[in-house]
Structure formats: C-alpha cells, structure tokens
TORDODO-992958 format. One record per residue (C-alpha): residue number from 1; x, y, z. Coordinates in steps of 0.2 Angstrom, whole numbers, plus 2048, in hexadecimal, padded with zeros to 3 digits. Example, Ala and Ser with C-alpha at 12.3 -4.5 7.8 and 13.67 -1.06 7.14 Angstrom:
1; 83E; 7EA; 827
2; 844; 7FB; 824
***
This chain:
1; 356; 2BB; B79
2; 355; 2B1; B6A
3; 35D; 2B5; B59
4; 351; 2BE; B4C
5; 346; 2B3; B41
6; 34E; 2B2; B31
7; 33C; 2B4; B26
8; 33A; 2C5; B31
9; 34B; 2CB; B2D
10; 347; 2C8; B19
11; 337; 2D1; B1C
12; 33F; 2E0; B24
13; 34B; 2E0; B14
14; 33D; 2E0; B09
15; 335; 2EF; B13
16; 346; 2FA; B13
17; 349; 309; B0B
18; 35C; 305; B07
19; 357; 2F4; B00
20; 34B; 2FE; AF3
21; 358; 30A; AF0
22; 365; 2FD; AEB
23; 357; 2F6; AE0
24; 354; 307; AD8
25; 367; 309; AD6
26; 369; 2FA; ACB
27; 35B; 303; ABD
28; 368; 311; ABB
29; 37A; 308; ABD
30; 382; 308; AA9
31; 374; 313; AA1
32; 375; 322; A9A
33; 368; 32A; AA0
34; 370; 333; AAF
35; 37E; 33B; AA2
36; 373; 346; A99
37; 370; 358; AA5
38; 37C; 363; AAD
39; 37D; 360; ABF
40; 38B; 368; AC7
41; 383; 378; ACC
42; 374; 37E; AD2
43; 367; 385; AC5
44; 35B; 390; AD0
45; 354; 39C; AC0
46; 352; 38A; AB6
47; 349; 383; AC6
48; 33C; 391; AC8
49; 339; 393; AB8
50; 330; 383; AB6
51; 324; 389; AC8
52; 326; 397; ACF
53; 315; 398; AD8
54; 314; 389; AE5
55; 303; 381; AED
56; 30D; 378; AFE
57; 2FF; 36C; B00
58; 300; 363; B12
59; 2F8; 350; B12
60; 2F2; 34F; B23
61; 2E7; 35E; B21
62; 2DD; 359; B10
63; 2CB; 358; B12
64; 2C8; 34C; B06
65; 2B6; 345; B00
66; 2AF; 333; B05
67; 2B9; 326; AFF
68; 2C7; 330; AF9
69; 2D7; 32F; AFE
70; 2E3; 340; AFF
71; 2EB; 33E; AEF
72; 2DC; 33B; AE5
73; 2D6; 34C; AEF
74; 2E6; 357; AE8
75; 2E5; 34F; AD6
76; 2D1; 355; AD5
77; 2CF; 35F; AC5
78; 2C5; 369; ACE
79; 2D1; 36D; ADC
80; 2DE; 371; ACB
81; 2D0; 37A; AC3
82; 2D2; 389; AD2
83; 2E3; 386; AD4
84; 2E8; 389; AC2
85; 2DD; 398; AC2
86; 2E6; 39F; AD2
87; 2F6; 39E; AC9
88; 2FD; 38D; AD0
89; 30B; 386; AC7
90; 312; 377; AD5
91; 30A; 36C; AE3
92; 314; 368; AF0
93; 30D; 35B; AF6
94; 317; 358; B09
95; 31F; 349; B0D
96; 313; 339; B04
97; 31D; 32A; B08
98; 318; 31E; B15
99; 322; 322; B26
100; 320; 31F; B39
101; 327; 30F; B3F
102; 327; 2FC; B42
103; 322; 2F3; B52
104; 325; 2DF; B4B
105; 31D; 2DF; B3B
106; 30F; 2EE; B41
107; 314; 2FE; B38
108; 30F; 30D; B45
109; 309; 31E; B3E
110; 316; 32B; B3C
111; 31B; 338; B4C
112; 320; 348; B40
113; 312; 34A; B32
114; 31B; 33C; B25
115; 32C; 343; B27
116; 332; 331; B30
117; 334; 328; B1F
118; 334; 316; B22
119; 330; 312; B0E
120; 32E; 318; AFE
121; 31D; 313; AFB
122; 30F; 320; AFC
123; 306; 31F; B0F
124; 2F9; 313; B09
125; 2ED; 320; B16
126; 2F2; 32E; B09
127; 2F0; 324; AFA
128; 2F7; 31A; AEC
129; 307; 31C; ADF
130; 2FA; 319; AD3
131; 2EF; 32A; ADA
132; 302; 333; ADD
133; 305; 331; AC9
134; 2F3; 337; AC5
135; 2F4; 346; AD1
136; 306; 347; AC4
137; 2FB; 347; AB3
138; 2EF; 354; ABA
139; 2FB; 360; AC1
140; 303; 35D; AAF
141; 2F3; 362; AA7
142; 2F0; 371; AAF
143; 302; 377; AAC
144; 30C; 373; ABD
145; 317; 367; AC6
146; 316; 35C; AD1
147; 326; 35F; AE4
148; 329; 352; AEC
149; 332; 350; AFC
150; 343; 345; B02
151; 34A; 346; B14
152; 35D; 344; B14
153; 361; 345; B27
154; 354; 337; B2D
155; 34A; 329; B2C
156; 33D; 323; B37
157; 33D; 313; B40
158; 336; 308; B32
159; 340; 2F7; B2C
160; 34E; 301; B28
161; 353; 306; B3B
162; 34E; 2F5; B41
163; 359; 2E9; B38
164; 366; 2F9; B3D
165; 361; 2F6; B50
166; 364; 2E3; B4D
167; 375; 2E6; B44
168; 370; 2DE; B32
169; 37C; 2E2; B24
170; 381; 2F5; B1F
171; 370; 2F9; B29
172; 379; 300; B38
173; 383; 30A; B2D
174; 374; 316; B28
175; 372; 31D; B39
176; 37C; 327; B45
177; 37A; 319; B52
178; 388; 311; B5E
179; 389; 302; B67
180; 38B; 304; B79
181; 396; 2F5; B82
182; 38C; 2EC; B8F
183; 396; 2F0; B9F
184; 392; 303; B99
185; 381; 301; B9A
186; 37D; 305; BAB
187; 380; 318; BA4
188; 372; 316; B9A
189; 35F; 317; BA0
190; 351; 307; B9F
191; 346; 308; B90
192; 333; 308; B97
193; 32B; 2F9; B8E
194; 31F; 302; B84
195; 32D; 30C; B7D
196; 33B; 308; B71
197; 345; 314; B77
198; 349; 324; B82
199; 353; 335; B81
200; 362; 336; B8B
201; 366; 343; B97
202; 374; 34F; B94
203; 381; 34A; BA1
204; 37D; 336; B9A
205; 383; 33D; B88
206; 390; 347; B91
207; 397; 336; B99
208; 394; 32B; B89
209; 3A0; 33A; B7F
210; 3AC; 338; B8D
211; 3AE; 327; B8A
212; 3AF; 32A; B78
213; 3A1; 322; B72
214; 395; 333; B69
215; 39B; 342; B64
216; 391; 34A; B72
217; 385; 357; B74
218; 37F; 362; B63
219; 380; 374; B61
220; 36C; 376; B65
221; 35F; 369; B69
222; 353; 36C; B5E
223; 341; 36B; B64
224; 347; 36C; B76
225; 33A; 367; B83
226; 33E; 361; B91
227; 33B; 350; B97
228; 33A; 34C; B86
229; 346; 351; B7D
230; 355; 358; B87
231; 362; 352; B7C
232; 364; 34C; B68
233; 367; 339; B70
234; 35C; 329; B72
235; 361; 319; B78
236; 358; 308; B73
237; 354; 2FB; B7F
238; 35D; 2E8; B7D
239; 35D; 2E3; B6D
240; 360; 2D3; B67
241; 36B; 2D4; B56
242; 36B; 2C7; B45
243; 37C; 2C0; B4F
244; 374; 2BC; B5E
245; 37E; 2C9; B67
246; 370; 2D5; B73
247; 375; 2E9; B70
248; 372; 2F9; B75
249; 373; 308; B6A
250; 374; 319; B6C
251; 36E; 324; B5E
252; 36B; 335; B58
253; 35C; 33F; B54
254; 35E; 350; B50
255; 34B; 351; B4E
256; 33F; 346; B59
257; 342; 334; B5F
258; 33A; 32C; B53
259; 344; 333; B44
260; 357; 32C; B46
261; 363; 335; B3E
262; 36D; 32E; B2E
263; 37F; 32D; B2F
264; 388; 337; B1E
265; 399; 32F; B20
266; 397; 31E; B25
267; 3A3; 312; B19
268; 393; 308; B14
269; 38C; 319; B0D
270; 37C; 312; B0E
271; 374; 321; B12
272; 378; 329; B02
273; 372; 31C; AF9
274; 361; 31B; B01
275; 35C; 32D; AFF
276; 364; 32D; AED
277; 358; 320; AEB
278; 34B; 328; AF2
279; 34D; 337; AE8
280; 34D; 32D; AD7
281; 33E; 322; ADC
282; 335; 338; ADF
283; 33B; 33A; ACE
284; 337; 32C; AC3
285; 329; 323; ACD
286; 31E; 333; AD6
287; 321; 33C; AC6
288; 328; 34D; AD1
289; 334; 359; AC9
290; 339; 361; AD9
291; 33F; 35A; AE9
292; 341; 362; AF9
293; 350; 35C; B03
294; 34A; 35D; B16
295; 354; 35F; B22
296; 365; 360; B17
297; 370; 369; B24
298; 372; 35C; B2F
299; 37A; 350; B28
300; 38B; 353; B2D
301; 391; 351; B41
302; 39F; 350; B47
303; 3A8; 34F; B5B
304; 3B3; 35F; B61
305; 3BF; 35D; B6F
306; 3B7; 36B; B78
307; 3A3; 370; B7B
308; 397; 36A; B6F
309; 398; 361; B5E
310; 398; 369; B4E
311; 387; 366; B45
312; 386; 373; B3C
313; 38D; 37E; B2D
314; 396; 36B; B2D
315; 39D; 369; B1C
316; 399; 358; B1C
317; 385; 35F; B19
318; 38D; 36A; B0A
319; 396; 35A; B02
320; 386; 350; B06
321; 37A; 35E; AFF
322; 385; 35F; AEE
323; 383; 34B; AEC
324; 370; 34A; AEB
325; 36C; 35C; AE4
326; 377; 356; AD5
327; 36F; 344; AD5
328; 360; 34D; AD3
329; 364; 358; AC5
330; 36C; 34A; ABD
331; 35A; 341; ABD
332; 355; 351; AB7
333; 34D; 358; AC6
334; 351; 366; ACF
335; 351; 36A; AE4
336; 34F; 375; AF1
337; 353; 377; B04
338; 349; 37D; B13
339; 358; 37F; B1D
340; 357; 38C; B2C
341; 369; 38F; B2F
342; 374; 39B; B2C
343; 375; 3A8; B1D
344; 387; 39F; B1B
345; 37E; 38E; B1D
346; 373; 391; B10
347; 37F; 397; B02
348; 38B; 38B; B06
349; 37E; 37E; B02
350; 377; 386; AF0
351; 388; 384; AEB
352; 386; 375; AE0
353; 379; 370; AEE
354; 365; 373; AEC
355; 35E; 37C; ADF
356; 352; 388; AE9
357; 352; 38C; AFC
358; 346; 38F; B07
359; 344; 3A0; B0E
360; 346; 3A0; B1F
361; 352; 3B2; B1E
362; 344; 3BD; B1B
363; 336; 3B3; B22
364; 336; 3B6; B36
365; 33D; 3C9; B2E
366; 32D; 3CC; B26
367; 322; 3C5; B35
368; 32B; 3D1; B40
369; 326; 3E0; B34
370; 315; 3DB; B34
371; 314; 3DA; B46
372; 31E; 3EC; B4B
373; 31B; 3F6; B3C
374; 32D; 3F9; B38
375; 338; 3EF; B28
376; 348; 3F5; B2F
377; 34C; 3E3; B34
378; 343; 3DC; B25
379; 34E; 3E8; B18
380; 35D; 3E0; B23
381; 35B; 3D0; B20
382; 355; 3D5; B0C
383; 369; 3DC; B0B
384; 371; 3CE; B14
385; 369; 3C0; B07
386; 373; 3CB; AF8
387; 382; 3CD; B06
388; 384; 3BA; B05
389; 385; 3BA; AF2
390; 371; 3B1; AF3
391; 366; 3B6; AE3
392; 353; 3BA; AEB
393; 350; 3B1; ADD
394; 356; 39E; AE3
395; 34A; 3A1; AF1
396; 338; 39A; AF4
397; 330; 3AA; AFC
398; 321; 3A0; B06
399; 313; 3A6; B10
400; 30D; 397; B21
401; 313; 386; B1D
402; 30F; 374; B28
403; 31E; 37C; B36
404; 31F; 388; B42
405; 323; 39B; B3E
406; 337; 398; B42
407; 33E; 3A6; B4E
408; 34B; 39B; B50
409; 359; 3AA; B44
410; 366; 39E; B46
411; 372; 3A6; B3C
412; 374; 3B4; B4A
413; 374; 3A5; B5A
414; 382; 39E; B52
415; 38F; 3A4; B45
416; 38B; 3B5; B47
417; 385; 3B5; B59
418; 395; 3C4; B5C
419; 394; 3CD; B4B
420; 38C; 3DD; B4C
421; 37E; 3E5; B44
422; 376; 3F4; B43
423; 365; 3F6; B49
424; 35A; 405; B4F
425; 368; 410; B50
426; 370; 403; B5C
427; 37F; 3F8; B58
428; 37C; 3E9; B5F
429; 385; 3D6; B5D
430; 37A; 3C9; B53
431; 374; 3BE; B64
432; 36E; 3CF; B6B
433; 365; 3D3; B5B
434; 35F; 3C3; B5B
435; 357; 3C2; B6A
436; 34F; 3D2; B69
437; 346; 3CD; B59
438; 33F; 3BE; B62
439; 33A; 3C7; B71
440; 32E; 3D3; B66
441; 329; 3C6; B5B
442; 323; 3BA; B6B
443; 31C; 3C7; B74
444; 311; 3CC; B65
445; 30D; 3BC; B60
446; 30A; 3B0; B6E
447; 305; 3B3; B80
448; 2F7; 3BF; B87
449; 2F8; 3CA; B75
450; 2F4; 3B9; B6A
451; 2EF; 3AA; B75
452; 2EA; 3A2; B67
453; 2FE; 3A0; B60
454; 307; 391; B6B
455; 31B; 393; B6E
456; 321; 382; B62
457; 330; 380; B6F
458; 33F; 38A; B6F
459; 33D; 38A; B5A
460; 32E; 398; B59
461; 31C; 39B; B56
462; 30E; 38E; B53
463; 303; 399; B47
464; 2F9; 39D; B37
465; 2FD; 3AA; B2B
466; 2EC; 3B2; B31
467; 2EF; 3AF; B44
468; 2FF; 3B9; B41
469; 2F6; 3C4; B38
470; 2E7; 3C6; B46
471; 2F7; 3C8; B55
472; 2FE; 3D7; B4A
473; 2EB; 3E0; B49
474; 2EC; 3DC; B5D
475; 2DC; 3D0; B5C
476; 2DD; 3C6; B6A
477; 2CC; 3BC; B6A
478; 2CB; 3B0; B59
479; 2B8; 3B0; B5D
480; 2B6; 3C3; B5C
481; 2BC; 3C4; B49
482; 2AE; 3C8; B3E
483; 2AC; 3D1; B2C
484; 2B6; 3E1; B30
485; 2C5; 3D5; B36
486; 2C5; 3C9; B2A
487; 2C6; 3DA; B1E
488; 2D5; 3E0; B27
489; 2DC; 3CE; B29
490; 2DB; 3CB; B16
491; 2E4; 3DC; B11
492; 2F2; 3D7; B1D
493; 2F4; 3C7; B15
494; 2F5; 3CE; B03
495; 304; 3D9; B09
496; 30C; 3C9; B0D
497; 307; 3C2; AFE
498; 310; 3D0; AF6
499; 31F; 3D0; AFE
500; 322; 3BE; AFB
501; 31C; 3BE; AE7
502; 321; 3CE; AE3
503; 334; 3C9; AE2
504; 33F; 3BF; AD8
505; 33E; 3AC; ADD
506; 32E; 39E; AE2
507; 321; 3A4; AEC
508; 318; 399; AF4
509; 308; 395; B00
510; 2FC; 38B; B08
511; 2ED; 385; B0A
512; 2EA; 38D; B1A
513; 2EE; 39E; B11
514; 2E2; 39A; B05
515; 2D3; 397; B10
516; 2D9; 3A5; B1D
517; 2DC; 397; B29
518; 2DE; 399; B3D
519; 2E5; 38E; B49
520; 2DB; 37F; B51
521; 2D9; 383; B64
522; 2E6; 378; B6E
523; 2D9; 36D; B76
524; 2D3; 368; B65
525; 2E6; 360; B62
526; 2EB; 35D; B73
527; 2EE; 34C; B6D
528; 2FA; 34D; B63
529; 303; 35A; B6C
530; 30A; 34E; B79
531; 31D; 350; B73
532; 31B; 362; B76
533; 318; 364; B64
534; 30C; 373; B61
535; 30E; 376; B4E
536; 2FE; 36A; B4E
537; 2F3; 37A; B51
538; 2F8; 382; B41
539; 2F5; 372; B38
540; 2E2; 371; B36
541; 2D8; 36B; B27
542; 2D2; 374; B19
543; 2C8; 371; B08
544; 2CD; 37B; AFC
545; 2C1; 378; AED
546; 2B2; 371; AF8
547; 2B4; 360; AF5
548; 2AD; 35A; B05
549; 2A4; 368; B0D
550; 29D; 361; B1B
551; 2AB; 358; B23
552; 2B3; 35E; B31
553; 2C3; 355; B33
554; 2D0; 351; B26
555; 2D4; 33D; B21
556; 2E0; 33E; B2E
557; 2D4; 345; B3B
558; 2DA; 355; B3D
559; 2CA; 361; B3F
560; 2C6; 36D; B35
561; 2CE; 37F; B35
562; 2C3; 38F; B36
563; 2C4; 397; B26
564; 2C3; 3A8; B26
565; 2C4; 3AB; B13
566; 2BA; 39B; B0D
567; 2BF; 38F; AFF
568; 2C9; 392; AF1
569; 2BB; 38E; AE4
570; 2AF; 39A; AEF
571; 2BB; 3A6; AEE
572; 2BF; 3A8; ADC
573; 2AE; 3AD; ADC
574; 2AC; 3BA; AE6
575; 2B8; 3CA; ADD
576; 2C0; 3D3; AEA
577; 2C5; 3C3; AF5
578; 2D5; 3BD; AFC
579; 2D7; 3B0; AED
580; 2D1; 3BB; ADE
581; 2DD; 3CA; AE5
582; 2EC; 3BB; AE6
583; 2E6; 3B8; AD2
584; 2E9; 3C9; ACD
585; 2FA; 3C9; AD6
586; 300; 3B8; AD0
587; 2F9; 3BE; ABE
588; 306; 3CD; ABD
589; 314; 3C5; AC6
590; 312; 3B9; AB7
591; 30F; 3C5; AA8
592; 31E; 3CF; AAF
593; 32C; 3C1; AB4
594; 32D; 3C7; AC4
595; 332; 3B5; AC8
596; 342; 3B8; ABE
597; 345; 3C7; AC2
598; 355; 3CE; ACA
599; 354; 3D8; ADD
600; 35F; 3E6; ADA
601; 35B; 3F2; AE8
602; 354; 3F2; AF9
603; 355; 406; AFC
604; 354; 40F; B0E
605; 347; 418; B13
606; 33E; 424; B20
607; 32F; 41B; B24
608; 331; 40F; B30
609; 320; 401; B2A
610; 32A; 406; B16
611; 330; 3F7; B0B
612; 338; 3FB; AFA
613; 33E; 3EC; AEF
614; 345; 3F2; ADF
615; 346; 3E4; AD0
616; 34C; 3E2; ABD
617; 342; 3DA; AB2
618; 346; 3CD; AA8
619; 348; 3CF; A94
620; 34C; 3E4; A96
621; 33A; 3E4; A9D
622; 33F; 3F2; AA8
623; 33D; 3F5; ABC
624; 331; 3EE; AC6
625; 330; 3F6; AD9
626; 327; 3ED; AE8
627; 321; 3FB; AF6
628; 318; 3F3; B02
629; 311; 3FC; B14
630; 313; 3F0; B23
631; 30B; 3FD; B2D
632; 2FB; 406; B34
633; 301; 417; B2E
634; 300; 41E; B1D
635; 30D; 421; B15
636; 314; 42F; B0A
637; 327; 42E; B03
638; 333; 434; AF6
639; 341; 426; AF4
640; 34F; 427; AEA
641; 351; 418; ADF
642; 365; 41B; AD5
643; 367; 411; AC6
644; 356; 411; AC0
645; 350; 41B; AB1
646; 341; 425; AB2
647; 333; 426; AAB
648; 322; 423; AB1
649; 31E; 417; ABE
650; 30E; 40A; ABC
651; 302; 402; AC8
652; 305; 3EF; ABF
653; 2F6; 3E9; AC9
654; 2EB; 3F7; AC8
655; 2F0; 3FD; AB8
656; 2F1; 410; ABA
657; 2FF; 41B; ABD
658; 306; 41F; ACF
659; 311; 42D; ACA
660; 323; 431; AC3
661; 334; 42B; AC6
662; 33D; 43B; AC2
663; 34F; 43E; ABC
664; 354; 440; ACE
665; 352; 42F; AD1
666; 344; 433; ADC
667; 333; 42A; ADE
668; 325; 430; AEA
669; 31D; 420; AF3
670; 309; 424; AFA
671; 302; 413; B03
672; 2F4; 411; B0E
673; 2F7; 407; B1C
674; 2FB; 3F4; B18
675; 2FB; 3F8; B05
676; 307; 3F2; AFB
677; 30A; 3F8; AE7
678; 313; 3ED; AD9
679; 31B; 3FB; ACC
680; 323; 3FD; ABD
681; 32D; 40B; AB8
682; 326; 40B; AA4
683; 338; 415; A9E
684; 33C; 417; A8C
685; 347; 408; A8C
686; 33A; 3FD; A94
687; 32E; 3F4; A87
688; 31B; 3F4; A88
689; 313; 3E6; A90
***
C-alpha cells in the first residue's frame, strides 16, 4: 500500500473541522472582545428570558416549495407571520452543518439526521450561510432568536477522522481511537469491502482491555441491537498512514459507527479546540444566540480495574461541560443540555456548565400520567427536580421532539438503582421502580394496545405526541380516527401543553405537535430503518404555513405526515383549534411571567389523575396555580395550599372566577376530565393585571 498522495492530504486539511477551528481561533487570540460578560456561572433566568417559547424545527422533515431549499422554508415571512402570532420567540433549527462522511474525495450523506458533523459549513441540501443569516434577520424582525446546535462527544467520518485513521498530525488526538500492533490483529475481525469498519463483539473488547489496550466495556450500550451494535467498539480495516506505516484502529462510538467519539483529555487538546471553534463560528457566523451542547455527558471515560468502565457521572464531562458553556457566555451566548442522565448528572453539569437543560425528569413522568390516569409518579419526579437543588425554571419543558420518547430513567438503572422510594403504598428500590414504570409505559404504548408506536431499542418509544395521545384514549387503528377523536385527541394534547408551559422555565414544541402529526407506517421508512433505528416513523414531513401544499415528501424525501389538526396558518383561522387554544395559552404565560416565575409547591392530593403546581409570580404579581386532570374522571377536591394568602382565585385564561382561597389555606379544585385551569390567587398584596 502506497503512502497517501500529498495533494489529497492538503485537501482533507482544508475540509477539517480542527483546521477551521484553529483558523477561527486566531480572529479572537489578543482581542478584547471575549473579556467583556460574565461567564463563570450558568445564567438560566438570563437565558429564558430572551426565549422562552421554542419552535424545535427538524430539517429533514421541511416541506419546502419548488426551488427552495429548507433554510429559505424556515426564514419565510409567512411561516414567521404564524409563528410570531402563536407566541414563537426561538427556532431551533436541529443540527444545519454538513455531516455524514468521506469515501476518497465523495462526501457520503449523514446516518443520524446531521448530527455526524464532518464541517462547519451548512449541508449545501439544506441551504446556504447566506439563507442561515437571512432566516437570522427575519427571526430578528419578528422578535425571536435563532438556537443552534454543537455536538461535543463526536464527529462523523468526514476529513477530520480520515487524516486521524492515517495518523496526520494532532488528528489522532481528537478521537478515542487506539492503534492495535499487527501480531494482535488476528483478535480483530476482516473488514467486508464495502465497509470501512465493524463493531466488535464483547468478548474481542473484553481480550483487547486484557491486553491493556481500551478501557473496556461502557456501563450501557446505547442503541443496543444486536448484530449491529453489540458493543460501543469498531475496528477499521488496513489503513495506510502519512508515514507509510499500515494500521489498524480501534475506536469508540458511544452512538452509531459512523459517529467516533472525541477524546477530552488527550495532550493535543484538539478536541476542545474544534468544538470551541465550532461554537464561536454558531455564534458569530449563523447569527444564533443559543447552542445546544449534544451529547455533553459523554465526554469523560475512563478504565476500572473491575467490570465496566466509567462513562458516566465522569467528572471529566463536568470539567469539559464548564469549558465550552463559559466559552459560550464569553461570546455572549448562552447553552443548554439534553442530557438523559441522572438527576445528579444534570445538576452537576449546570454548575458553571449549560445554561438550560432539557427536561428529561418530568418528561417519561408525565407520558406515564397520561397513559394510567395517576400523577403520583409525575408529582415524584416534580419533588426530586427541587430535591437536587434544580430551579423548574433552567428547564426546557418540551412536548415530541426529532428522538424517541426515552423510557430509558437512568437515574434509577444506575446511581440510584438500590435507593428506595415510595410508590403506591409500596417501598420499593429505584431499579424495581424503574422497571415498573417501563413495563406500564410499553404495554400501553407499543404492541397490540398501539401497533402503530415501534420499541427504538432498549431506549423507548418511537412516537408522536398524538400517537401517544391516541394509545392513552385506547385507539388502536390510526385509520378509524375521525372528528370525534381528533376532538378528544386535541383536548389531550392541550393538557400537555399546559403542563409543560404553565411552569417556570422554556417550553417548547414541534412541528408535529402543531399539525397533530402521527407516525408514518413502518413500510413507508423501512429503508431507513436498516440499523434498527425506528425514530424515523415519528419523523414525517409537515408544512406548517402551506408553502407547498401539494407535496408529499419533504426535500429530503421523507413522506408527508397525516395531520390531524392541519397547518398552522389554517389553524389560526379556525377559533376553537389546537393552535388558536396554544395562543391564548402562550398569551397569558406571557402577560403573567410565568416563565419567570418560581415553583414553590407541588401539594398532595386524593385524586389519583390530580396535578397541582403552585408558583410565585414575578415582580409581587401574586400566585399562579397549575391544576391539571390527567384522567377520565371528574374531578372534585379541596387542597390545602400553606403559604399562600387568600383571596379570590381567577380563571387567567378564561377570565372569570373559579372560587375562593379561604383563610384555611384551603382551595376546592372542580375539572372535567383532561381539563386543566391556570389560576391566580388576586390577594390584596397581588397587583391587578
């Protein structure tokens, strides 16, 4: 094998991410600029406050119009026209940059929706930087933001991972990737042809941490499917390196194959310096003022002398999470995590870390109320956010997004797998909890009850909002929803739309939600589930202001979705639909701050489908209380609510009086089934709005 041509190595330099990073790097180095904001500690109130109300756009599933790439699509004035009147304040756009991989000088298409970076150049099939600062001006114009997306644990296998795999400069150094020596590379499997690499089997990584070489097994192997992916491992084939020397690497992959992990504490510290530079290039480029840091708690990993290695709640992810968080606010950004770790994890990691966090505590919580009827696991989780010293209000409180519905509840399957809890009357150690929960929530949600859900492999649920929503009303034929459904289906959905908006933090949705989206049946994605990835049938395309209606795929060819609420602009014409109800929601948590407002009480009750979430008001605005139904029973209560004056009690959406809080501290809650009430205690401290 002959040695690399030297004008293909230059060209794989000029195509890297750490090359355009360093070039960045030099725009900032003995300038002021990065000297002038805090950026020690995390500024959640301060990161909200500029957007709390989130559109999570999702790029692959944009209908856009002839001729028009995705990015024009989401900068339309009139898809900003609705979105403003909705009550948008931020776009979040999903990952824009090109990813996928190289094969020679061929760039191949990405394998996980964009989030294999392999450049920091918008996807030229999505758009252009030019298009990406226009989407910027309009968001501007109607008064919102535009979030933006960095991936800190991986790249894809663009340039970057190439001149890596053929052991050019610091490249190497970005990834957790080991050489093996040749006369131990009869442990390793071929490499097919057709493939650049393949997983390793457990007793291979087993042998090759015996012999000192990896630090082993992880703690869970995330999107296990066997056959495909039985361990976090892959091997390359016989690669012929810039010295002439062949090698072979082993490297890890805590997602899919095609998505090689960076390695955090390597001396070239190369890694850091790409993702800085990616996040700056978000920031002063793209025009975004939020990024979110994917993937942040796997950045640390490292080998234990006995059973697997320690790859999460690693401190390494803390320290690595505080560097670009505080880069960020240095550029004057701010950040937020989707991390789905522990409670611990997630505190740890706002420590000086991301801004915001994703709320994967109360989100499987509140599936599961809506598919049983009873919050007592919900209120649980409500109580353990404050137990962990987390503000509801550094949370993004978000309805279906581009992933599975998780059911993964890592924080009791690891840390607190023998901690005990009490549950229905029961007390009962965290894995047992755990398992309980997913048992309800699979049963109700996948299989003969909902065939139309798919299991996304040991992670969760392959769903839509509404397709959760039609498993809880026990539809079990899609086809057989008709007015009277879609009724029932809509008044379900604004109860999750209340839960979510009607507390202190972001709240954010979809477009799915918008439209009432259900999944695509399988065969119509069967391609793209090859890799045992089913999250494809929750991802079908929408067109939210009737930019192209008559299309039935996205640009990327993913078919359209049945809508079951219809656009957004044909929706804000109709009163009494799923977006002008959102409206009038959003409207009040506006005019009342409840975005800023502090969650001072989650109180027990008798009713098992009763939620009660008790919040102060900003600027001595009073009380605000959330009392939602998650069941088919009406409801009739008297809570006691200690701390909070009396006085009388307000409808804020309705506008008309529900009743007294009386000097007892005691308020009587009358829901229907699936209603949920915003209130306001009006006592004489409280101002008039």
């Amino acid at each position: 094998m002959s040695t690399p041509d030297n004008s293909y190595i230059q060209w794989l330099v000029e195509q890297s991410m750490l090359h355009a990073a360093r070039e960045r790097a030099r725009l900032y180095a003995g300038q002021a600029r990065l000297w002038q904001r805090p950026y020690a500690q995390a500024r959640p109130r301060d990161a909200s406050a500029i957007a709390s109300v989130w559109f999570t756009a999702y790029p692959a599933a944009i209908i856009t119009p002839e001729g028009c790439s995705v990015l024009e699509t989401l900068g339309d004035d009139r898809l900003w026209s609705a979105l403003s009147e909705l009550g948008v304040q931020g776009i979040h756009n999903g990952p824009m940059k090109r990813s996928g991989g190289l094969r020679g000088r061929e760039f191949t298409p990405t394998i996980d929706g964009n989030f294999d970076r392999i450049s920091f150049d918008i996807d030229p099939k999505l758009g252009t930087e030019e298009q990406m600062l226009q989407l910027s001006r309009v968001a501007a114009a109607h008064n919102a933001i535009v979030i933006d997306d960095i991936v800190p644990a991986h790249t894809g296998k663009g340039a970057d991972f190439r001149l890596a795999e053929m052991a050019y400069g610091d490249y190497p150094g970005l990834y957790h990737m080991v050489e093996i020596r040749e006369e131990d590379w009869e442990l390793l499997p071929e490499v097919p042809p057709e493939r650049d690499a393949v997983n390793l089997e457990p007793p291979v990584v087993d042998r090759l941490k015996e012999k000192h070489y990896i630090v082993g097994q992880l703690q869970r192997v995330i999107f296990f499917e066997p056959g495909i992916k039985d361990t976090d491992w892959s091997v390359t084939g016989e690669i012929t390196g810039v010295d002439g020397k062949v090698r072979r690497w082993v490297y890890l992959h805590y997602f899919k194959e095609g998505q090689p992990s960076l390695n955090w504490l390597d001396p070239t510290f190369a890694a850091q310096q790409l993702i800085i530079g990616d996040a700056l290039h978000a920031i002063d480029v793209a025009g975004a003022r939020v990024l979110r840091l994917d993937a942040n708690g796997f950045l640390g990993v490292e080998r234990r002398a006995e059973g697997t290695a320690w790859s999460e709640s690693h401190p390494l992810s803390v320290t690595g999470n505080q560097l670009l968080a505080g880069a960020i606010r240095k550029a004057g950004g701010f950040s937020f995590q989707e991390l789905n770790l522990t409670i611990d994890d997630i505190a740890a990691m706002s420590h000086g870390g991301a801004d915001l966090s994703y709320d994967f505590i109360t989100r499987p919580a509140y599936h599961h109320a809506l598919v049983t009827g009873d919050t007592e696991f919900l209120r649980m989780m409500l109580r353990e956010v404050h137990a962990f010293g987390i503000d509801p209000a550094s949370l993004i409180h978000a309805l279906q997004n581009h992933d599975e519905l998780t059911l993964e509840l890592v924080h009791f399957w690891t840390l607190h797998a023998y901690d005990h809890y009490h549950y229905k009357g029961q007390t009962l150690p965290g894995g047992h909890l755990r398992e309980l929960i997913r048992e309800e929530l699979y049963e109700r949600l996948t299989g003969e009850h909902a065939p139309y859900n798919l299991k996304f492999v040991t992670n969760g649920v392959a769903c839509t909002t509404a397709s959760v929503i039609a498993a809880a009303l026990n539809i079990r034929d899609l086809d057989a929803i008709g007015p009277a459904e879609v009724e029932q289906i809509q008044r379900l959905h604004i109860l999750l739309v209340m839960f979510n908006a009607m507390q202190p933090g972001v709240f954010a949705l979809s477009g799915w939600d918008l439209v009432g989206a259900l999944p695509l049946p399988a065969e119509q994605v069967e391609h793209l589930m090859g890799d045992g990835d089913t999250r494809w049938i929750n991802r079908g395309a929408y067109d939210l202001a009737d930019l192209a209606p008559e299309a039935s795929t996205s640009a990327e060819g993913l078919p359209k979705a049945r809508a079951l609420y219809g656009s957004l602009a044909e929706q804000l014409q109709q009163s009494g639909s799923f977006a002008c109800q959102l409206k009038r929601i959003l409207s009040v948590r506006q005019a009342y701050d409840i975005a800023a407002s502090k969650q001072i009480l989650i109180p027990d009750v008798q009713a098992p489908g009763l939620l009660i979430m008790v919040h102060e008001l900003p600027a001595g605005k009073g009380v605000q209380i959330t009392a939602l139904n998650f069941s088919a029973e009406t409801i009739s209560e008297t809570v006691c609510l200690p701390g909070v004056a009396p006085g009388p009690v307000v409808d804020i959406i309705h506008e008309r009086v529900e009743g007294d809080l009386t000097e007892n501290c005691e308020l009587t809650f009358n829901l229907d089934p699936y209603e949920g009430l915003a209130l306001r205690v009006v006592s004489a401290a409280s101002p008039v709005i």
